[in-house]
Steps between C-alpha positions, in 0.01 A plus 500: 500500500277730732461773234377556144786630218318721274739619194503804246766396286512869402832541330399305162098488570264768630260263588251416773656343865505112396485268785824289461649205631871321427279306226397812319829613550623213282254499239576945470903383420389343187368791420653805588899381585693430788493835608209548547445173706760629713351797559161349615709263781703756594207695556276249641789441785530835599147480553507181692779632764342819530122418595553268816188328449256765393383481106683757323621512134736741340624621135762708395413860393535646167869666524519912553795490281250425230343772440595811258666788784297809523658806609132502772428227722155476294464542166200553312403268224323635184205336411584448173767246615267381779163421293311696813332724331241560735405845584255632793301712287347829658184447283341837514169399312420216689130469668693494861776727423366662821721243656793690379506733825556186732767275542412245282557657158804312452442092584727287676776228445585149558806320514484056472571243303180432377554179222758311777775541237701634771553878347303790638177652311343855535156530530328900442183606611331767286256749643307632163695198259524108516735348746845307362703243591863450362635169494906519537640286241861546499681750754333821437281435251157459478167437341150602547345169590134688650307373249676131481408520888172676516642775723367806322214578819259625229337845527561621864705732698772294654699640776739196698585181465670203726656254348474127732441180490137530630355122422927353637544350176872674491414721201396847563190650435358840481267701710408881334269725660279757272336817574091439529541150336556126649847471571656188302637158554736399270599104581822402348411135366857407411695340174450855313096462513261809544464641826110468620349781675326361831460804698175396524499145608717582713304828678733696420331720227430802731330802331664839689776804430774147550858659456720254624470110632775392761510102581595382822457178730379724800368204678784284480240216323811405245268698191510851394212745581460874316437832566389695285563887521282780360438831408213724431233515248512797268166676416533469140255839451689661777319658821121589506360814471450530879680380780478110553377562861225477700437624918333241750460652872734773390745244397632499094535154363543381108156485310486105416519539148861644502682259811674337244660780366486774855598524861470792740912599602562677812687815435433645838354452848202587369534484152424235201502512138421229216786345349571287345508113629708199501355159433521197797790246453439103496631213659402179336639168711603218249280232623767213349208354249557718236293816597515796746238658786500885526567546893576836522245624711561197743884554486458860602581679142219738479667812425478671172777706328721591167694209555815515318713200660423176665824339688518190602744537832579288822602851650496351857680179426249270664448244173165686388497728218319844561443738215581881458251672275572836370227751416522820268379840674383569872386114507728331766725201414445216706744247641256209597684269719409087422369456856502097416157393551431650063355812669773826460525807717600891378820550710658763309453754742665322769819362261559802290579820578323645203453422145510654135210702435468412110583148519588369207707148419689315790751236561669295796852444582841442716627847450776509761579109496385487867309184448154687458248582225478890484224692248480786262182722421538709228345836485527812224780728659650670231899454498575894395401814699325615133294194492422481871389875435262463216338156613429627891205703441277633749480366857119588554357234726778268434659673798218388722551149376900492509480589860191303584498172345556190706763345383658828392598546164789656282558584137792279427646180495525294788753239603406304813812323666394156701626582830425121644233663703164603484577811373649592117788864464417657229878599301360636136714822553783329674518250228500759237163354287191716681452711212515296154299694276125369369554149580301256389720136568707404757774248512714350702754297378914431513563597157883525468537205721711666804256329805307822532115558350530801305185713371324543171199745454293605212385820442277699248120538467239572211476850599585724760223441746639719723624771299465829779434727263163340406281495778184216441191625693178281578332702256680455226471129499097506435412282217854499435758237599897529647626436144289698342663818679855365455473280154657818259772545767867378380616184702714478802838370429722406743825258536498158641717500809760243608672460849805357663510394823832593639386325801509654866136649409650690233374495126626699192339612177695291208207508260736618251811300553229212441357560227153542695464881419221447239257757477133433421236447687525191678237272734540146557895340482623133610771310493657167459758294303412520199863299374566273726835655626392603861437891545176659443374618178220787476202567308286819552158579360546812295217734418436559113838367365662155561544306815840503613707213525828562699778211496712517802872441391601488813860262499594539861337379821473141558150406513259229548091442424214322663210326400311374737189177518272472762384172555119586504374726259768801514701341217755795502485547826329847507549647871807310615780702695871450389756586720874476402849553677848523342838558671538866280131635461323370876170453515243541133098415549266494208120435448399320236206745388499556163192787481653802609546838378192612302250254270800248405665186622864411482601180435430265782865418585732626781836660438782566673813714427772352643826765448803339538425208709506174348297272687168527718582405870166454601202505288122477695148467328198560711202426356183623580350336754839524691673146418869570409809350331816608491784431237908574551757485290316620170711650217477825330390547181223210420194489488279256783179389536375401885226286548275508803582250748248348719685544852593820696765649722479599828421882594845655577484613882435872503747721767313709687549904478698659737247777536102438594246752547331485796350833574172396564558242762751767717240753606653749277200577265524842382417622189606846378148673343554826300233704461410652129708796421586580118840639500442553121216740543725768668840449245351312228794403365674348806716199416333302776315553829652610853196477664580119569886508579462297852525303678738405746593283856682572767647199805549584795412353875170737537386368866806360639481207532876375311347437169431719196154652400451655157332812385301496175522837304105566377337706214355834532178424621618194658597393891862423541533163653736352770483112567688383833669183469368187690780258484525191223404744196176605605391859543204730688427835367555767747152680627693733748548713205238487309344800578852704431537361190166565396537855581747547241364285210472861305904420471671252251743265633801498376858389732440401818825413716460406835803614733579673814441824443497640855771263699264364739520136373233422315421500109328837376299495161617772228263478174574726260188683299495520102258453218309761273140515609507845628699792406820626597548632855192299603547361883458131372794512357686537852732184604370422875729331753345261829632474825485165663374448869732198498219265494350566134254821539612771284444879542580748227824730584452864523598694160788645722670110496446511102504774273136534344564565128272376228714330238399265285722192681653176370768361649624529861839336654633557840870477588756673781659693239632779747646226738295668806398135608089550381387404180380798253285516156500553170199539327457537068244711335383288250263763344297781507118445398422640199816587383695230383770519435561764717735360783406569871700581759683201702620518859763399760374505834774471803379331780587770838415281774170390348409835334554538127608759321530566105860536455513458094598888435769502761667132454357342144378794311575300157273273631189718525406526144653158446221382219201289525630258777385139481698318785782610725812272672702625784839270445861516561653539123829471588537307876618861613254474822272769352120412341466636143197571374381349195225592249315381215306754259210482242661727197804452684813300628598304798634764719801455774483764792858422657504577904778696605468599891132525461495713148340331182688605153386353201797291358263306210730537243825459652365158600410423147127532521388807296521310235182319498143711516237299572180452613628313802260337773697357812822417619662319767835342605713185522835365482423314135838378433650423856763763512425674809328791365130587439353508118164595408177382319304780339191428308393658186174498295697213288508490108182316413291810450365724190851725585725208475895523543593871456862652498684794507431555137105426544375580794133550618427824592252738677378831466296650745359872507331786309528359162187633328250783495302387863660624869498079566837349525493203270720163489678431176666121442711516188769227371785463283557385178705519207695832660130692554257486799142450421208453738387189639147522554237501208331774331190450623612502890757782454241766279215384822697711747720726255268592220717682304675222399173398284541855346841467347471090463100422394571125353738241668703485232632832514539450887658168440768663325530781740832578714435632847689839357266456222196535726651683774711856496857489661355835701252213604707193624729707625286660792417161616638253746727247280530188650707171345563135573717262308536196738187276606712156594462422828849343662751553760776751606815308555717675719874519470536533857608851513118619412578497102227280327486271172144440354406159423149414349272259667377168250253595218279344703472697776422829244224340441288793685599765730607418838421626871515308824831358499699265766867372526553231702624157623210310456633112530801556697770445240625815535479648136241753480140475402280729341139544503324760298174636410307694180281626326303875471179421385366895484672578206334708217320280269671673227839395634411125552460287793803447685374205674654206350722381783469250801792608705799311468776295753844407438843466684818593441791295470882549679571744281204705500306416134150492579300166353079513494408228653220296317143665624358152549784426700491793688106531600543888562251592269326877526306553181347829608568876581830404686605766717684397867701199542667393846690246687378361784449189725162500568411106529817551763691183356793644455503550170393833300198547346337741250221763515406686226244791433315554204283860370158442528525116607574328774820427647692145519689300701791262380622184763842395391447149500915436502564242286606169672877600333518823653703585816342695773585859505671682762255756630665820671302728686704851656404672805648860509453776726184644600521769249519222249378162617513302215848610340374653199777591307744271637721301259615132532756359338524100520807307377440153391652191595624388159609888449357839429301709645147682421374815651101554555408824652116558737242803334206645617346563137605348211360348163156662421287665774619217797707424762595105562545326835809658662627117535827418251479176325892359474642183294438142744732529789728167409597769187603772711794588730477878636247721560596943517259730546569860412236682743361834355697706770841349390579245749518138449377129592653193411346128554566117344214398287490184767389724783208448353127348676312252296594718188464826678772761610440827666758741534471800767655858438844480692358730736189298573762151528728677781 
């Protein structure tokens, strides 16, 4: 038989896997019974059907029902029943107690079966003490066996350990690396014998700060190669007398004698202090004879840093292994992508948006069951505002650095979702895990066996390092070390923290309800199964009192475990990828990688919670090196081993995306360039910046010649651009202009809509002025409007045609909303400089026969002081004929401005939308569920921010005016909890610009305990401007058809970060609606966090309008910067609509719709009204489809964020429609068969234009 039958007659013997065949069967009935003979061959059979060739051997797990019920899914064993009485001793007399301050007081743990008797041992490394190794004798008991196996590590300062099977014996050794001593070897020589320490035959006995070793087969050879992560070296007498620097041609460097302890850190532009230094990392390549080369420098791992986690991580899936290292302090992490040729390059820059600034332990995993490996970075953010408070400290220069590193940094977990793409979303908020207290491990794991990996953290430190109310200057550390200054403090005790992953990015604290609650002070943890019975057991390395040693008594979930044997010299198959499907839980991936968290290693196995499905449909091993097997048909609830098989599967074909960016190759290569402005310097404590709001596009047919131009919106400082379409996607920027564009570079671009302003038949150019680099009333800030000669040259109108008012402008839509036959404006104030968040004045403008005139008093005067406008829609609410006008607010709602005979009356909260305040972003319209009426897509800031999901009951809040002693309005942010509002901001940032508060509140802990009425007079707050919000999901409007709306949430993917641009169209012709989308605001207040975490996001919407996200990889629409503008348009001219987005600061992108083959070519409608109104805007079509229903899609001039799209419509494929009814803007109406159409175009003429 093609496969090899390995057996773990488990239920009457805990012994090793014996190789069996139907002899040894025989021979075991004499011995143990029928029973148990049938067992083995029922067994063996199962295994035979289920491996289709491959070698694969199975045994049944230890059953759940088994083990004594605990009222916690863990529960903690006392040593005493145990025999681990190991404790991590704080030794505070020790010669290197010094080493207290850093991370590796507290030594790490290994999980393995170390003797081959087929239970799990635990291995402890000791920093001040001897190292131990328990030998599991029975189920949960132990015995010290370090001295039986010579595992003690004599006198030196261990830190990590691996556990592997370095020499592919199949018994597992031990690698530990020690603080200023040679790391250690220890080879397992089998039958019970004394390990033998060969670190140095086998060149591995480095000397350095070694934390950590990670083993990996990065070069696909078949044998395992090591990193080996470090830290710093402590200056056991503390810092000299005078500074460790020296100045060479007016440079400083390090003085030689202290580089191994010194660096110079930027803390400024011009600016450098000595600090202290991380240590440079090693690579060492197994060279498959027994020893290892150092080839770090030759790899490209030069850098130095704290390192605090080394993970082992095919992030891109491309079969090599690249490695995330996470460094402590201002040192960056580093994501160093395997380029395949054993050199690595830094990419984490270019995949992640940003990372944790104190990196401490890290692990990889399938978060979302999407089929890809996602990470987690833990950081030090406290989990209570009291602790945040009295741990924050002062911002000093670390203001410079959080706004200046490169790759930006932030003080709290991280959780990086695999997008399929080259770029990661970071979800920490979103998922409910960015702030987890002082965290030391990390893990990843399914621990109650429901399909999804839920989250286990340890927390706790020696001391509190970062205790605010102590404040450690340079000087005080002369001939004095870290510890020395903290050493009579009390320790920092903190609880362990366990959580669920209620899938749908969603995870919730049950470290309680799982007995995980411990509190101590807790570094390294892993996990494995420790009896046999399929879930994961814990251990965690407990500082000064015993380790613990948590039994999971988990009896539900069906489950399953993995070993796996490489064929070479990976014997448990360290590296490989699993992937599994079921019928009930979809798609599960795992990566066997048993070094993860912080200084430990689990036990090198693979797990798998099953729920309640029964049977693996499709199980698929890919080792490294990228051969693959796959096994169906496996059942729940045993335990298999997979052996390597020589042969490999073919690559599955990969589908193109539907979406490829081709900016570049069109013409269209502009790049938006702010200028430096701090916002911050003139309100210090503005949320985020409004200096870099923009920018936008606008389409329209500039010169004439039948196809559509577009008009890039620029920075102050910066040329608007316009780029005249060539035919077949390619585009020429305009020079005609260039000199009236230049002129007013002064202004910042914000809408630009190009219509006909003046009826003579041609487009006209309307950009509307904003920003804050000046002051209010400055000329900069008035909108300008350009006449067209017909032929492309622009002249600036007189101030007569437009009303010259300087307002702060945002948003602009034009519509005919008096019915006159010419299209007229609105235009939103989006703020006033300096004064935020004062609201400015908006404006509607009524077109008189190409004059404008500011008619908000007189026909809209609720509209004037509307709010802080951030995009405007002119739409017909309720099919009477009329355009509404619809807002969206910062600090605000989505307002509806209904139209009656030309008068706007604010009818929000009869149409159900006063209920949700907001910091809303754009908004445009579509029929979503095919009922003949138009919803609407508004955009929020999303809930994966510091300010997460408020309510009613706790919303964030805003105080602006004179709230202390000074004549300087100041900005307040306060939030609620438990029934009382407290600030949000830090002591040290608030006292900077209110001093007083320093008066009544000198130490953060009397601040951190401080209510805002506490600090702040009612007399005070009440003067002020009081401003709330208590909805941040983005989502859509669905309308009743009578204009009454019912909210409905967009995924919890799509919150992933604040939305702008957005689109809503037919993109592939099957006439559901698409959406396109994109986010982002990367000018927020460091303080605040960085709210850049998103790619922008696709998805469709199915017959009944529920929106799906499409898969990103599968999509291919992809903007990972400062999205702003987003339009449709078909600028390749195939006939099918494409994508252009703008970014802030960055350069703007094209998307071809590449159509897949399945798709059905859209109808594409193009109007052509009256002179007043060439284009139609405003019209509304309503199709009916051939198999039934109908779908209504309505023509703007402004919409989303900042743009206007291509004024043609984009309908289902003709073969799925019947009629065609257009409702014009003036009331009358069109009517044509979807087969009228030529080669997938149909253009329909005003009636007066077809008599």
């Amino acid at each position: 038989m093609d496969c090899i039958i390995y057996m773990r007659p488990c239920i009457f013997d805990s012994g090793a896997c014996t190789p069996l065949d139907f002899g040894c069967m025989r021979k075991l009935c004499r011995f143990v019974g029928i029973t148990c003979a049938l067992t083995c061959i029922l067994t063996t059979l199962h295994a035979q059907a289920a491996v289709n060739g491959n070698r694969i051997s199975v045994r049944n797990l230890t059953e759940p029902g088994t083990v004594t019920r605990s009222p916690t899914l863990f529960q903690r064993l006392p040593h005493g029943k145990t025999g681990v009485d190991y404790i991590n001793v704080m030794d505070l007399q020790h010669r290197m107690s010094y080493l207290n301050y850093a991370g590796s007081v507290c030594g790490g743990i290994a999980i393995g079966d170390v003797n081959g008797d087929g239970k799990n041992d635990l291995y402890f490394v000791s920093a001040p003490r001897s190292n131990k190794l328990y030998i599991q004798e029975e189920p949960w008991v132990f015995k010290d066996a370090t001295e039986e196996f010579l595992l003690s590590g004599e006198d030196r300062w261990g830190a990590g350990v691996a556990m592997v099977d370095i020499d592919n014996d199949e018994d597992l050794d031990l690698y530990v690396c020690n603080y200023d001593a040679p790391n250690q070897l220890f080879i397992n020589q089998g039958a019970n014998k004394p390990f033998e320490e060969s670190a140095a035959s086998y060149g591995l006995d480095m000397v350095d700060a070694s934390l950590m070793p990670a083993f990996a087969d990065f070069d696909n050879d078949g044998d395992l190669d090591v990193y080996v992560l470090t830290y710093r070296y402590v200056q056991s007498g503390g810092r000299p007398s005078r500074p460790p620097v020296g100045v060479k041609n007016g440079r400083p460097y390090i003085l030689p004698a202290f580089e191994k302890y010194y660096h110079l850190r930027q803390t400024g532009p011009n600016g450098y202090t000595a600090d202290t230094c991380g240590r440079p990392d090693r690579l060492f390549r197994n060279n498959g004879n027994g020893t290892f080369t150092d080839i770090s420098t030759e790899a490209g791992i030069t850098e130095s840093g704290h390192g605090f986690s080394a993970t082992w991580w095919d992030y891109n899936g491309d079969g090599l292994l690249d490695l995330y290292v996470g460094n402590d302090f201002t040192d960056p992490d580093h994501l160093y992508h395997n380029n395949g040729n054993g050199s690595f390059t830094d990419v984490i820059a270019e995949v992640m948006p940003y990372t944790t600034w104190s990196s401490m332990g890290a692990d990889c995993a399938d978060i979302n069951n999407d089929g890809l490996l996602d990470f987690m970075s833990a950081d030090m953010a406290a989990t209570t505002h009291y602790k945040s408070i009295i741990t924050q400290g002062e911002m000093g220069d670390r203001r410079w650095f959080l706004e200046n590193a490169h790759p930006r940094q932030t003080m709290r977990n991280t959780l990086y979702l695999n997008t399929g793409t080259k770029k990661f979303m970071e979800t920490a908020f979103l998922a409910n895990v960015a702030k987890t207290d002082w965290t030391w491990a990390v893990k990843l794991a399914d621990f109650d066996n429901d399909s999804w990996v839920d989250l286990f953290v340890t927390n706790g430190s020696a001391r509190m390092f970062t205790d605010a109310d102590r404040h450690i200057a340079p000087s005080m550390l002369i001939g004095r070390t870290e510890w020395d200054l903290w050493k009579d403090s009390e320790p920092f005790i903190e609880q362990n923290l366990a959580f669920k992953n209620r899938g749908d990015l969603h995870f919730d604290d049950v470290s309680k309800e799982w007995g995980l609650d411990h509190h101590g002070m807790s570094y390294g943890a892993a996990y494995g199964d420790l009896d046999g019975d399929g879930d994961l057991d814990l251990v965690t390395a407990d500082l000064d009192e015993h380790v613990g040693i948590y039994r999971n008594t988990s009896s539900t979930g069906h489950r399953v475990t993995l070993r796996l044997k490489g064929k070479v010299n990976n014997s448990h198959g360290i590296g490989c990828i699993v992937g599994i499907e079921t019928k009930e839980n979809g798609i599960q991936v795992r990566q066997n990688n048993p070094m993860t968290g912080f200084l430990s290693s689990n036990e090198p196995i693979l797990h798998f919670g099953l729920g309640k499905a029964r049977t693996i449909d499709k199980l698929t091993v890919t080792w490294p090196g990228g051969k693959k097997q796959v096994f169906t048909g496996l059942k729940a609830d045993k335990h298999y081993i997979i052996e390597e098989q020589a042969s490999s599967m073919p690559a599955s074909p990969i589908e193109a995306p539907q979406f490829t960016e081709v900016g570049q190759q069109t013409g269209l290569h502009f790049t938006h360039q702010e200028r430096a402005f701090s916002d911050f310097q003139r309100q210090p404590l503005l949320p985020g910046k409004h200096s870099q709001l923009g920018g936008g596009m606008a389409w329209g047919d500039a010169d004439g010649d039948g196809d559509e131009d577009i008009y890039v919106a620029a920075a102050a400082g910066q040329s608007g651009a316009l780029y005249l379409q060539k035919g077949k996607g390619r585009f020429v920027k305009d020079t005609t202009n260039h000199a009236l564009f230049n002129a007013h570079r002064r202004h910042e671009d914000m809408t630009p809509l190009w219509l006909d302003f003046d009826s003579d038949g041609d487009f006209d150019l309307f950009v509307a002025s904003g920003g804050v680099e000046c002051n209010p009333g400055d000329p900069i800030l008035f909108d300008r409007l350009y006449l067209n000669n017909g032929k492309g040259k622009l002249t600036q109108a007189s101030k007569e045609i437009l009303p010259q008012k300087a307002i702060s402008s945002g948003p602009a839509a034009a519509a005919d909303f008096d019915a006159d036959g010419d299209l007229d404006l609105f235009i939103g104030g989006r703020v006033v400089p300096g004064q935020y968040p004062v609201a400015p004045e908006s404006r509607l403008l009524q077109n008189n026969n190409g004059v404008f005139k500011d008619m908000t008093s007189k026909l809209a005067p609720g509209l004037k002081h509307a709010g802080l406008v951030t995009s405007a829609l002119w739409s017909d609410v309720q099919a009477d004929g009329q355009p509404d006008l619809l807002i969206t607010l910062e600090w605000g709602t989505v307002k509806c401005f209904s139209n009656a005979n030309g008068r706007l009356t604010d009818t929000s909260t009869e149409r159900g939308l006063s209920n949700y305040t907001g910091w809303w972003n754009s908004i445009t319209g579509a029929d979503l569920d095919r009922d003949g009426d138009i919803d609407y897509t508004v955009m929020n800031v999303g809930i994966n921010t510091r300010y997460g999901m408020p309510s009613p009951d706790t919303p964030a809040l805003l105080y602006y005016g004179f709230i202390d002693d000074s004549q300087r309005p100041k900005i307040l942010e306060a939030k609620t909890m438990q029934n009382d509002l407290f600030p949000l901001r830090a002591l040290n940032y608030l006292s900077e610009f209110i001093p007083s508060i320093r008066k009544n509140f000198p130490t953060y802990r009397s601040f951190a305990s401080a209510t805002l009425s506490s600090i702040f007079s009612p007399a005070q707050l009440n003067q002020t401007l009081q401003l709330s919000a208590d909805h941040f999901e983005s989502g859509f409007l669905i309308n009743d058809g009578r204009g009454k709306f019912t909210w409905r949430a967009l995924p919890r993917l799509a919150q992933a970060s604040p939305g702008f641009g957005v689109v809503t169209t037919d993109m592939n012709g099957d006439g559901n609606t698409d959406l396109h989308c994109v986010q982002n605001f990367f000018t927020r207040e460091p303080g605040t966090g960085l709210w850049r975490g998103g790619i922008g996001f696709s998805g469709s919407f199915d017959n009944g309008g529920h929106f799906h996200v499409t898969p990103f990889a599968q999509s291919g629409f992809l903007v990972d910067g400062d999205g702003t503008g987003l339009t449709v348009c078909d600028f390749d001219e195939d006939g099918w609509p494409d994508l252009v987005a703008t970014q802030n600061n960055q350069r703007m992108l094209a998307f071809k719709n590449n159509h897949p083959s399945s798709a059905k070519h859209p109808l594409r409608l193009q109007l052509q009204g009256l002179k007043n109104n060439p284009t139609g805007v405003g019209s509304r079509v309503i199709v009916s489809f051939v198999k039934g229903g109908i779908k209504a899609q309505e023509l703007y001039a402004g919409s989303g964020y900042l743009s206007q799209s291509s004024a043609t419509m984009y309908l289902a494929a003709p073969e799925h429609l019947d009629r065609i009814e257009i409702h014009w803007p003036d009331g009358t109406q069109s009517e044509a068969s979807a087969s009228d159409h030529d080669q997938h175009l149909l253009i329909i003429k005003h009636p007066e234009l077809a008599d």
